[in-house]
C-alpha positions as CSV (number, residue, x, y, z in Angstrom):
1,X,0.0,0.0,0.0
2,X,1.3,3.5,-1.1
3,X,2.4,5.7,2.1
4,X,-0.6,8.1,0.3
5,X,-3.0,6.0,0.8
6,X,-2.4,5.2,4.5
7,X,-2.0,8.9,5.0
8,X,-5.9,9.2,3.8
9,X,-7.4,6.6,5.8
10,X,-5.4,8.1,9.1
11,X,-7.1,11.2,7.6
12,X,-10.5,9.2,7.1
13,X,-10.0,8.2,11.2
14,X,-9.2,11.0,12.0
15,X,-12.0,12.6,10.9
16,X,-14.6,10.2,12.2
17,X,-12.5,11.0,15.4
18,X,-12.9,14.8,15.5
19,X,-17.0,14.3,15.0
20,X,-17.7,12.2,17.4
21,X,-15.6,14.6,19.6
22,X,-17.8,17.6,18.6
23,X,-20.6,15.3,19.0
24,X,-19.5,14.6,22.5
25,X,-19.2,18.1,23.3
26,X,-22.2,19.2,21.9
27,X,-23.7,16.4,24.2
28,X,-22.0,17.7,27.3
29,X,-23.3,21.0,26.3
30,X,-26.6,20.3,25.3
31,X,-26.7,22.3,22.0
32,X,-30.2,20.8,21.0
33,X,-30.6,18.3,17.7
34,X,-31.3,20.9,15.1
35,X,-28.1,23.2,16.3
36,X,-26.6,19.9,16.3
37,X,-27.7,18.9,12.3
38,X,-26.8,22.5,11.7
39,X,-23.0,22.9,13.3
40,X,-22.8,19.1,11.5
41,X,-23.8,20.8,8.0
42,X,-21.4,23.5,8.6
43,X,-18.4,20.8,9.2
44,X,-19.4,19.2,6.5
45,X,-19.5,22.4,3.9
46,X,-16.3,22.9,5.5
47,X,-14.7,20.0,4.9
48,X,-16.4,20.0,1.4
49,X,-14.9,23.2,0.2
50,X,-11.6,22.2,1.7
51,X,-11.4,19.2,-0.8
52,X,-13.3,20.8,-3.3
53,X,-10.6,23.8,-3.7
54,X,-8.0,21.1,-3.3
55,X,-9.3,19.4,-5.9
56,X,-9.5,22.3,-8.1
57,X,-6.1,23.3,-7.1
58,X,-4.5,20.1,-8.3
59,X,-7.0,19.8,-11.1
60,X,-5.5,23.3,-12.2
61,X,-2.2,21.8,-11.8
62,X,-3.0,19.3,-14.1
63,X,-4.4,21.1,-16.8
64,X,-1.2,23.4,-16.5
65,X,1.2,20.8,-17.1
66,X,-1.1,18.8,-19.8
67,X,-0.9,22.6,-21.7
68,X,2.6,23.0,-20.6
69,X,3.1,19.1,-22.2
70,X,1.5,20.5,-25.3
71,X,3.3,23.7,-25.8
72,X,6.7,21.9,-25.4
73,X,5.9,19.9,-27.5
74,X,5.0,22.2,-30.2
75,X,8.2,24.1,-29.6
76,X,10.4,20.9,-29.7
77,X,8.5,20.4,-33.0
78,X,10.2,23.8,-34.2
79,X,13.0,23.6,-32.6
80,X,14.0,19.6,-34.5
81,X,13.0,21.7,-37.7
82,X,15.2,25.0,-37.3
83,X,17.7,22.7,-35.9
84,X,17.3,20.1,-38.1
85,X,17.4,17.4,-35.7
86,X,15.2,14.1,-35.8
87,X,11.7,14.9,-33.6
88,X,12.4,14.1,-29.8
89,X,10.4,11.0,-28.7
90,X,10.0,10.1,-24.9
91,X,10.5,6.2,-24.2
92,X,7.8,4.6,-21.9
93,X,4.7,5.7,-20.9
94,X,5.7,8.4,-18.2
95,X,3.5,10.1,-16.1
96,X,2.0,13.7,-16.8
97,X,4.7,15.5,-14.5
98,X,7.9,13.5,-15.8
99,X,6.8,14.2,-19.3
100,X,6.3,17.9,-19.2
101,X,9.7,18.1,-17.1
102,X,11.5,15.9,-19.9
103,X,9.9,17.9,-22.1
104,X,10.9,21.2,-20.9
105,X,14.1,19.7,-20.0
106,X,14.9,19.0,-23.7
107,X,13.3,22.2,-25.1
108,X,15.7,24.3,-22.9
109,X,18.3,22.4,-24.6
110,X,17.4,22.7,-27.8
111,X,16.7,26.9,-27.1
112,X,20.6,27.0,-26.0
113,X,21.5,24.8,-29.4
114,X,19.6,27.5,-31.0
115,X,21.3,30.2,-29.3
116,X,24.9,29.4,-29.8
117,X,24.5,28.3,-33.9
118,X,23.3,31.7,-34.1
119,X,26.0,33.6,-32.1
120,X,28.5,31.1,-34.1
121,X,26.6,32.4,-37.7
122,X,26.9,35.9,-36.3
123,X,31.0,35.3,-35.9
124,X,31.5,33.8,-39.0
125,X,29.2,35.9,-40.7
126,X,31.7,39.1,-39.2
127,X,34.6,37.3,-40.3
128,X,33.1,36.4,-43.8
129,X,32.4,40.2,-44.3
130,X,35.8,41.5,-42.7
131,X,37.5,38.9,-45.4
132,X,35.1,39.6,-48.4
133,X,36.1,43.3,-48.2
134,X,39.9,42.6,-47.7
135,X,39.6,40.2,-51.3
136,X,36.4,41.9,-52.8
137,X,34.7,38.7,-53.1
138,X,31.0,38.3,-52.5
139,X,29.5,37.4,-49.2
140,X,28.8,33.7,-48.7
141,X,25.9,32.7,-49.0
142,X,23.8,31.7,-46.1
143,X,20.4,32.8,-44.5
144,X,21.6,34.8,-41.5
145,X,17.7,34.9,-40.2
146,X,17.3,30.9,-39.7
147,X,19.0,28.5,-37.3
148,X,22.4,26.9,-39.4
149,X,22.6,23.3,-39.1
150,X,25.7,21.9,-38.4
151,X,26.6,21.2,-41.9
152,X,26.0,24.5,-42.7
153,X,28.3,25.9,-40.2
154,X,31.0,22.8,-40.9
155,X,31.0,24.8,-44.7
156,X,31.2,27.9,-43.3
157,X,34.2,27.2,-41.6
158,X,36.0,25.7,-44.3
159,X,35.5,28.3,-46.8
160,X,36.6,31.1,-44.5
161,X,39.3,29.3,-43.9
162,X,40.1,29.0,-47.6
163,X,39.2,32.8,-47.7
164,X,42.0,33.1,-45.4
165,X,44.6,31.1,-47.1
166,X,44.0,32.9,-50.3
167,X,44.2,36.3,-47.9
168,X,47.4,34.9,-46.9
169,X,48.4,34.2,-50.4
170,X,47.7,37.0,-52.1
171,X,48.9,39.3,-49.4
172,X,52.2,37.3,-49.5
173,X,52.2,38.0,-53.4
174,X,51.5,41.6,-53.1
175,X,54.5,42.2,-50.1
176,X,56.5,40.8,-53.0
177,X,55.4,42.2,-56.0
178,X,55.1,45.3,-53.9
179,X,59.0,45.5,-53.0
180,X,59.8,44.7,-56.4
181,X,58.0,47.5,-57.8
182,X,59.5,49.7,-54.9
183,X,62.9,48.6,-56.3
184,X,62.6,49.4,-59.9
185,X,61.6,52.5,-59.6
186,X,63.9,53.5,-57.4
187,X,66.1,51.9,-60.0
188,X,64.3,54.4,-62.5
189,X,64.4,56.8,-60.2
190,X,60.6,57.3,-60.9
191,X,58.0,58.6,-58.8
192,X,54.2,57.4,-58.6
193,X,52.1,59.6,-60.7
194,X,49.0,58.0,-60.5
195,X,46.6,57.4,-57.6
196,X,47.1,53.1,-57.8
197,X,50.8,53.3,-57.9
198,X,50.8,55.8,-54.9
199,X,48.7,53.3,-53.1
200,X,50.8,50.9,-53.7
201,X,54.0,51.8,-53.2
202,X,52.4,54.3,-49.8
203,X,49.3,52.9,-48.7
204,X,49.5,50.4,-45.7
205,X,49.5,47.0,-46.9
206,X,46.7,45.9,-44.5
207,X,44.5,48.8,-46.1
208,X,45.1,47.6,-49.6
209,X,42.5,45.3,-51.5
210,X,43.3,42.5,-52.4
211,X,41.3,41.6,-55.3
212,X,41.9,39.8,-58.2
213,X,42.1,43.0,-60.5
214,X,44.3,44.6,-58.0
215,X,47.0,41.8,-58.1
216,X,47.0,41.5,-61.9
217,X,47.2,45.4,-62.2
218,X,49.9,45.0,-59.8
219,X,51.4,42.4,-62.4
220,X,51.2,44.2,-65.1
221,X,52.7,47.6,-63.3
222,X,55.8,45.2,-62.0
223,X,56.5,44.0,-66.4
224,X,56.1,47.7,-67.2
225,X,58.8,48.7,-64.9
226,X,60.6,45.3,-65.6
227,X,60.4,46.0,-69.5
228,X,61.8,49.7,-68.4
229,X,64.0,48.2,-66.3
230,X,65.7,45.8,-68.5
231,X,65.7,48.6,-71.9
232,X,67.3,50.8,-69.4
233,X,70.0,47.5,-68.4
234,X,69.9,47.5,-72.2
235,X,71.3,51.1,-72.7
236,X,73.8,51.0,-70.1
237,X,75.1,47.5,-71.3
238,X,75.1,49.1,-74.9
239,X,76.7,51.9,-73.8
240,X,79.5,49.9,-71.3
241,X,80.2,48.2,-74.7
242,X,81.0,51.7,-76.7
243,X,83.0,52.6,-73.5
244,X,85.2,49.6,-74.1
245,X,85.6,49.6,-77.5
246,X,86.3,53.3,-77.7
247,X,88.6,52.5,-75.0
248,X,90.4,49.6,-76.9
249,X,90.5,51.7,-80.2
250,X,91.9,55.1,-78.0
251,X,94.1,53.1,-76.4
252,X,93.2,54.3,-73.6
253,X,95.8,53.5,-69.9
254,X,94.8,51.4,-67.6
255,X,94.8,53.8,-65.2
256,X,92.2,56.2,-66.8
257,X,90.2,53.3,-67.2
258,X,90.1,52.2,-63.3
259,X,88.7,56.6,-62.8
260,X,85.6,55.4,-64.0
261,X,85.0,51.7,-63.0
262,X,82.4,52.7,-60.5
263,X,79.7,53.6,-63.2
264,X,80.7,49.9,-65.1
265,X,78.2,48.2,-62.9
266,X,74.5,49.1,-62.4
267,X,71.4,50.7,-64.6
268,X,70.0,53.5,-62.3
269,X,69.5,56.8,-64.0
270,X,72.7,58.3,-62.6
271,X,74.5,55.4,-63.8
272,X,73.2,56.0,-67.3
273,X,74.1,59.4,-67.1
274,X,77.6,59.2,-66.0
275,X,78.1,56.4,-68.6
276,X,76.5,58.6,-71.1
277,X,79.2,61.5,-70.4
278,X,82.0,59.1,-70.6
279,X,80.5,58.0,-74.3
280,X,80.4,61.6,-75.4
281,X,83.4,61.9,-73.9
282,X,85.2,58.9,-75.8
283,X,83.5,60.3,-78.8
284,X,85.3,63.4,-78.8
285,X,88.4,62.0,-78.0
286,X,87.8,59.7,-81.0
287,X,87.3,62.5,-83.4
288,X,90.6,63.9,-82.6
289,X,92.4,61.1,-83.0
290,X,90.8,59.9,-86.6
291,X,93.6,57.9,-87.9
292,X,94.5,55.8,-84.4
293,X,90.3,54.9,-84.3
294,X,90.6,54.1,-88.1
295,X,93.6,51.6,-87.7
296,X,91.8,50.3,-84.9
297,X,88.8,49.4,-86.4
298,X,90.7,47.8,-89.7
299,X,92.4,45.0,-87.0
300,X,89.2,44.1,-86.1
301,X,88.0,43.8,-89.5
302,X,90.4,42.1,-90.3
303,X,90.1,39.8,-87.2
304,X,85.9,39.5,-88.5
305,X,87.3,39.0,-92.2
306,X,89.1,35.8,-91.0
307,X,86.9,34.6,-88.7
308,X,84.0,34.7,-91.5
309,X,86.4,33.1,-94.0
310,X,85.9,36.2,-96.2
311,X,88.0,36.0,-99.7
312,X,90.5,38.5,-101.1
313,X,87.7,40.0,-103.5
314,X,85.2,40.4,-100.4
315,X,88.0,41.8,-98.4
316,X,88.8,44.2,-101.7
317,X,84.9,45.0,-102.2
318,X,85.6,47.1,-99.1
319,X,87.5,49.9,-100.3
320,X,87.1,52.4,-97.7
321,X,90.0,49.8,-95.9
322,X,92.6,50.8,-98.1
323,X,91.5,54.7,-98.0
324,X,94.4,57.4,-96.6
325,X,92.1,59.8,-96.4
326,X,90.9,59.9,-92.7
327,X,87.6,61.6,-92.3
328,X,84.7,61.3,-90.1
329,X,82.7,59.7,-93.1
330,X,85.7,57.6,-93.7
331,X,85.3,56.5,-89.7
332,X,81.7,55.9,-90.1
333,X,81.8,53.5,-93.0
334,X,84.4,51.6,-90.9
335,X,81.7,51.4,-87.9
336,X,79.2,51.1,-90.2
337,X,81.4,47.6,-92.0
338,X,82.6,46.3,-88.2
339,X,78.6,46.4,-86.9
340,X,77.7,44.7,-90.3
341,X,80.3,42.0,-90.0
342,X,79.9,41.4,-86.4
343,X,75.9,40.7,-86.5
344,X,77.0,38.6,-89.6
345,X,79.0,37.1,-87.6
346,X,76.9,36.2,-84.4
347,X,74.2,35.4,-86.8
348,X,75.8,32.6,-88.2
349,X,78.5,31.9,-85.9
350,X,77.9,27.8,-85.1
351,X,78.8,27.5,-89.3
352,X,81.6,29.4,-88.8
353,X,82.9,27.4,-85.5
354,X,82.1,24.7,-87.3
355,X,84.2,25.4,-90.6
356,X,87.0,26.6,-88.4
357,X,86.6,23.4,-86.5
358,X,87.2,21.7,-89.8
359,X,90.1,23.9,-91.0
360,X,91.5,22.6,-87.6
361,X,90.8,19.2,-88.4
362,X,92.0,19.6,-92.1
363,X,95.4,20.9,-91.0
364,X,96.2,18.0,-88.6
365,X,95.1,16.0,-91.4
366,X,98.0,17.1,-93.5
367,X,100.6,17.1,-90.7
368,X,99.8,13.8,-90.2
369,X,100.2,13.1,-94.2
370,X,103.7,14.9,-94.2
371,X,104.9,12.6,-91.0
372,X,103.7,10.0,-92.5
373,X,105.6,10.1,-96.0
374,X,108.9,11.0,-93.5
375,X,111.1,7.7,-93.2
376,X,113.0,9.4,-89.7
377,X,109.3,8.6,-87.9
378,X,110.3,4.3,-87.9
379,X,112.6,6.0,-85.4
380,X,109.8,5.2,-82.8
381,X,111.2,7.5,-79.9
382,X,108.8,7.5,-76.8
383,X,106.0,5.3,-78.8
384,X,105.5,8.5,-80.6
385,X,104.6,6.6,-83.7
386,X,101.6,4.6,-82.5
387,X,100.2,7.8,-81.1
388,X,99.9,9.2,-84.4
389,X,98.7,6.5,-85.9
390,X,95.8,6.3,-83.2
391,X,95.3,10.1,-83.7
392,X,95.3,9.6,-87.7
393,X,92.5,6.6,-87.1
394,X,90.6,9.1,-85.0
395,X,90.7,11.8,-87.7
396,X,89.9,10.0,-90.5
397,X,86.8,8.9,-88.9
398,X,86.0,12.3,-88.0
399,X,86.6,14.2,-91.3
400,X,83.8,12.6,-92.8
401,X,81.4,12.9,-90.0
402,X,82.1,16.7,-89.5
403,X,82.0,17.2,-93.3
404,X,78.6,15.4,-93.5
405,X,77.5,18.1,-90.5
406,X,78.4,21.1,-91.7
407,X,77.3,20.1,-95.1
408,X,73.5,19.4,-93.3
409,X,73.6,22.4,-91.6
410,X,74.4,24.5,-94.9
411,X,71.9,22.7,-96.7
412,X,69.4,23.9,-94.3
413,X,70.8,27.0,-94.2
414,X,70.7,28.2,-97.8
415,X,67.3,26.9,-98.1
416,X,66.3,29.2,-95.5
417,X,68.2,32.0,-96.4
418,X,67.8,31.5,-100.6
419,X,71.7,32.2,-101.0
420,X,75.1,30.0,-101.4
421,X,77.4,29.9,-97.7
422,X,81.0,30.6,-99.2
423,X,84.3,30.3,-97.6
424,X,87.1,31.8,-99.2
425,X,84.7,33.0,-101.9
426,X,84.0,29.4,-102.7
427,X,80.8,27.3,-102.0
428,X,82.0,25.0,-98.9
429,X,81.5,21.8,-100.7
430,X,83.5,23.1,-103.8
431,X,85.8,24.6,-101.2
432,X,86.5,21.0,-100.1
433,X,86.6,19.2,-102.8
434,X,89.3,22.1,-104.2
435,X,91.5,20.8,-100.3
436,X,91.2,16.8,-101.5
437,X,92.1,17.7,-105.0
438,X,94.8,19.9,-103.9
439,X,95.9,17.0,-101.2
440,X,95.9,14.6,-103.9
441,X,98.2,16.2,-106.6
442,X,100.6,17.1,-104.2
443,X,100.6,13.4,-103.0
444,X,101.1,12.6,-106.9
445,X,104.0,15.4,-107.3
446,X,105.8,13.7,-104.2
447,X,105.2,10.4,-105.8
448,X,106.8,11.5,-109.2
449,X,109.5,13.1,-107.4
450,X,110.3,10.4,-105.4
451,X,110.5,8.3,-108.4
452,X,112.3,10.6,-110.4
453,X,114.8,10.5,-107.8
454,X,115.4,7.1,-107.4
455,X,115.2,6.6,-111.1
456,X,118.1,9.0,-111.3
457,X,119.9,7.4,-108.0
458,X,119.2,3.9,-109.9
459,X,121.2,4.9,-113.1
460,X,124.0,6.9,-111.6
461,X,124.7,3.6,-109.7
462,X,124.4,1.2,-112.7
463,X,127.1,3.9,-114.0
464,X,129.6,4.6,-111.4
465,X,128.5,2.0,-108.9
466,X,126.8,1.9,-105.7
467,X,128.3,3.9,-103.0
468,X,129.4,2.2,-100.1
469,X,126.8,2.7,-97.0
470,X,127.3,3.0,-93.0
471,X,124.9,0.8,-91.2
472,X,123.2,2.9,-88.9
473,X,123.3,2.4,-85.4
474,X,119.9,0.9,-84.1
475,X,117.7,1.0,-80.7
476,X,117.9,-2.1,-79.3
477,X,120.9,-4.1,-81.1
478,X,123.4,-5.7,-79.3
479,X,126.7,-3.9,-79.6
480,X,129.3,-6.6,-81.3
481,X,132.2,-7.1,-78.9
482,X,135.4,-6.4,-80.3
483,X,137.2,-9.6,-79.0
484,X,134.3,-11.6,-81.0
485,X,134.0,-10.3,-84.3
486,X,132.3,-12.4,-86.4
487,X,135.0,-13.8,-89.4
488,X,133.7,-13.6,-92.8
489,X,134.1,-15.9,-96.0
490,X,136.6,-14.1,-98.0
491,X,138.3,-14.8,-101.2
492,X,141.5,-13.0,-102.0
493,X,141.7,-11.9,-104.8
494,X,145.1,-12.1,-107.2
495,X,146.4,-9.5,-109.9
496,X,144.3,-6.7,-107.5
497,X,145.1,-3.3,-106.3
498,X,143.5,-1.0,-104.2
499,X,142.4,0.9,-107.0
500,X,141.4,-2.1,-109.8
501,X,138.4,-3.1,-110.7
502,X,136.5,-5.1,-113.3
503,X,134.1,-3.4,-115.6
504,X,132.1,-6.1,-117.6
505,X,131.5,-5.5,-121.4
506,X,128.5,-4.3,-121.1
507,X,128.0,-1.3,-118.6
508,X,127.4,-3.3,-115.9
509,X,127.8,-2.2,-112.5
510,X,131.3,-1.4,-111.3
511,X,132.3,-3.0,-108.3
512,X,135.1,-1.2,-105.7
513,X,138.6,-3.6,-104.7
514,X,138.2,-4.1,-100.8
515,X,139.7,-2.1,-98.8
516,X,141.1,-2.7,-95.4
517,X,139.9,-1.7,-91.9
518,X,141.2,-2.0,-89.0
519,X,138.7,-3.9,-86.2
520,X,137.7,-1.6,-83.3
521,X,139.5,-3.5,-80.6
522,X,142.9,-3.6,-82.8
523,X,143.5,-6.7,-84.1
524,X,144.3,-8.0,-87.7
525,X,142.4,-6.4,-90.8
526,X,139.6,-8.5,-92.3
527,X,139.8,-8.5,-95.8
528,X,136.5,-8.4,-97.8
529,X,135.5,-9.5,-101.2
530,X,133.1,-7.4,-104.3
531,X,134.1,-10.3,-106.9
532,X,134.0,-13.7,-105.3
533,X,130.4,-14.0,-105.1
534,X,130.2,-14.1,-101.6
535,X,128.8,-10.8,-99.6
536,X,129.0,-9.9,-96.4
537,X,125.4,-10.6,-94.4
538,X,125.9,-8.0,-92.6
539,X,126.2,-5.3,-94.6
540,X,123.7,-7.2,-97.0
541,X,121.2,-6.8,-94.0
542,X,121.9,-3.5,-93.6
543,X,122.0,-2.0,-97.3
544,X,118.2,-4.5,-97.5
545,X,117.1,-1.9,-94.3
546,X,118.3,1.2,-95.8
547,X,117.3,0.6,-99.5
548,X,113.1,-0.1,-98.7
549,X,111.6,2.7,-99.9
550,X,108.0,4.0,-99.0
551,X,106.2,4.3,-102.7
552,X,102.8,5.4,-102.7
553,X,101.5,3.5,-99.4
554,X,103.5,0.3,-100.3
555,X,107.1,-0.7,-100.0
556,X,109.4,-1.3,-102.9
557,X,112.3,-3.5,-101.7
558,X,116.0,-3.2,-102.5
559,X,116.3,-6.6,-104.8
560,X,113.8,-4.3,-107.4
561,X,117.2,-2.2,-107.5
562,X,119.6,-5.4,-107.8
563,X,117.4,-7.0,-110.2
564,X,118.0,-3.9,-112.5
565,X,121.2,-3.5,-111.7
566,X,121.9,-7.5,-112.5
């Protein structure tokens, strides 16, 4: 039994106690029946009204909460929507009170919800608007009047946090393209003159805007002054070129030269000034000293004439080079001829590397030819032989290969340019062909020569006979020891004299009487024979290494000469 309900029966008893204790006493009095049945009435109105206002009371109090329940509820309702939150749902079946408490309960929760996405919209809504003014970038958008849900604000947050990296970005850009600009014009010495550059280049950078526009017209200010810039680097480089050369063809001291190092470096405005002076300057020296400049100029000509391969009628064509009459129009056709021929130059300067590479090449070439047609190189000091040989290899493969390059590259060449690439005043394939024509009669003049000569050395010894021949002394023999000198087979021979000899019938050779030597180491002459038919291996060895001639590539031996002489 609930404690409640044993409180109203105590109340019940109690009751019943308290009239029959008014009963008593009205018995005791002697208050008559109908006072009696009256003062009873009156108790019982009492007591009637008590429970009837309690009744009402707590029949109030239920009504309150059942509309309290109801209004809760239609708030929750709202609040799920703005919040966008699934509906709340009480589990159980809980009792009028608990469920208006729960109720309000979970609607104050939901009001604070409410309250803080809005303050958070209001921040981020500040901070959207402090950001879209900085970039000038339209406001997100968002409906500040209704409750955010949490996606909404989870967005929110990321793109003002991509509004501020791309404030950070671009503010980071500007800094820099805003020093740069500071720095070229104070390298142009220029000043602002209109309102956006002022702002720029004045304006606190946390005051500028940093809109899309504004960085690209920032941009396109920084290549105006960096065109300005580098035309002005331009001048001054152009001019630091006339310095030198007017220096070069003035001849100019060292000393003078170091006075005005200080303005060889830089492109401000002062700088080009000062270099400016120093031009007009040079200039006027140059005018009084004509002829100097003049002879000046023709060594580098001459040096540009050489380097372009230029022949003797191009170099003639020119005929202000060999005028003595030194004016200032003389001195400007000169400049005029040395700017020509240096763009030429530069224009077309990998052809003429690579036809000097090959006039190089071609010139080894031919050293290698004339060492090779010398008898003194079988001399073989230091392995000096076998390096040319391996250089020779080396250059014969490359000849062709460079000739078949240069001839691509002037192929393509004088199809762009419609004309014929000369060196010398030749086409450079005719001018090639001319070298290996060149190369090869003067390898068939040697080879005539050569046997011209020995056809003349060949008859002279059929006439007169051979002359006798000392062996040379060669790397690498064993020197014969005196005490061991190798005896020979001779034959004396009778009836002779040192002067005697036998001439046969015919105009055959004529062979020298022995004569005799003494041996190094002193001992007894050795006799040697011409007519016995016996020779001496020796100097048979010998006369076989000296008489092998090197004939066109190929070796004629020394029997061709004994056959002939036999």
């Amino acid at each position: 039994m609930r404690r409640s309900e044993v409180i109203a029966e105590e109340s019940i008893l109690c009751l019943q106690k308290a009239l029959t204790h008014l009963r008593e006493i009205w018995e005791l009095i002697g208050i008559p029946e109908d006072q009696r049945l009256q003062r009873t009435q009156v108790v019982h109105k009492h007591i009637k009204d008590l429970l009837d206002m309690m009744i009402a009371e707590e029949e109030s109090l239920k009504e309150r909460l059942i509309k309290s329940i109801g209004n809760c509820q239609k708030e929750l309702a709202v609040l799920c929507s703005e919040l966008h939150v699934e509906p709340f749902q009480e589990e159980g079946e809980p009792t009028i009170l608990q469920l208006e408490k729960d109720l309000r309960t979970q609607v104050e929760l939901m009001r604070k919800q409410k309250k803080e996405r809005k303050r958070e919209l209001k921040l981020l809504t500040e901070q959207d608007q402090e950001l879209c003014e900085v970039l000038c970038m339209p406001h997100y958008d968002i409906d500040i009047d209704s409750v955010p849900s949490l996606e909404e604000l989870n967005q929110f947050r990321k793109h003002l946090a991509t509004l501020r990296e791309t404030k950070a970005s671009r503010r980071e850009e500007f800094v820099n393209i805003k020093t740069q600009i500071i720095l070229c014009m104070e390298e142009l010495n220029h000043t602002p003159d209109i309102s956006f550059k002022r702002d720029v280049v004045c304006e606190d950078e946390g005051a500028f805007c940093l809109s899309l526009e504004n960085i690209a017209a920032l941009q396109k200010l920084l290549q105006q002054l960096e065109v300005r810039k580098s035309q002005n680097e331009a001048v001054c480089e152009g001019l630091r070129a006339q310095i030198r050369e007017l220096w070069d063809r003035l001849q100019i001291p060292e000393e003078e030269r170091e006075a005005v190092a200080m303005i060889m470096t830089g492109s401000k405005a002062k700088v080009k000034k000062a270099l400016q002076l120093e031009v007009d300057r040079l200039e006027e020296l140059k005018m009084q000293n004509m002829k100097k400049v003049i002879e000046a100029i023709r060594v580098e000509l001459a040096k540009y004439w050489d380097q372009c391969f230029y022949s003797q009628e191009q170099r003639q064509a020119f005929a202000a080079y060999y005028d003595e009459d030194y004016t200032e129009s003389l001195l400007q056709a000169h400049d005029a001829e040395v700017v020509r021929l240096r763009n030429y130059y530069e224009v077309h300067k990998e052809l003429f590397e690579g036809v000097q590479k090959w006039e190089e090449s071609w010139r080894l070439f031919l050293e290698f030819e004339r060492k090779a047609s010398d008898p003194t190189r079988f001399t073989n000091r230091g392995g000096n032989l076998l390096k040319e040989e391996k250089q020779r290899a080396r250059l014969q493969k490359t000849l062709p290969k460079l000739r078949e390059e240069l001839k691509a590259q002037i192929d393509m060449w004088e199809q762009k340019h419609s004309a014929a690439f000369v060196v010398n005043g030749q086409k450079f394939m005719e001018y090639v062909t001319e070298q290996w024509e060149t190369h090869r009669l003067e390898k068939e003049r040697a080879k005539q020569e050569r046997q011209l000569k020995n056809k003349k050395q060949t008859e002279t010894e059929m006439l007169y006979g051979s002359m006798p021949r000392t062996p040379s002394k060669r790397r690498g023999m064993t020197p014969t020891t005196p005490g061991k000198v190798r005896k020979l087979n001779t034959t004396t021979m009778s009836n002779a004299t040192a002067n005697s000899s036998i001439r046969p019938a015919f105009g055959g050779t004529v062979y020298r009487s022995p004569v005799s030597r003494l041996p190094p180491s002193g001992s007894k002459p050795i006799l040697t024979s011409t007519c016995s038919g016996k020779k001496n291996p020796r100097a048979v060895r010998h006369g076989a290494d000296k008489e092998n001639l090197e004939l066109n590539g190929s070796l004629l031996s020394a029997r061709t000469f004994k056959g002939l002489q036999i």
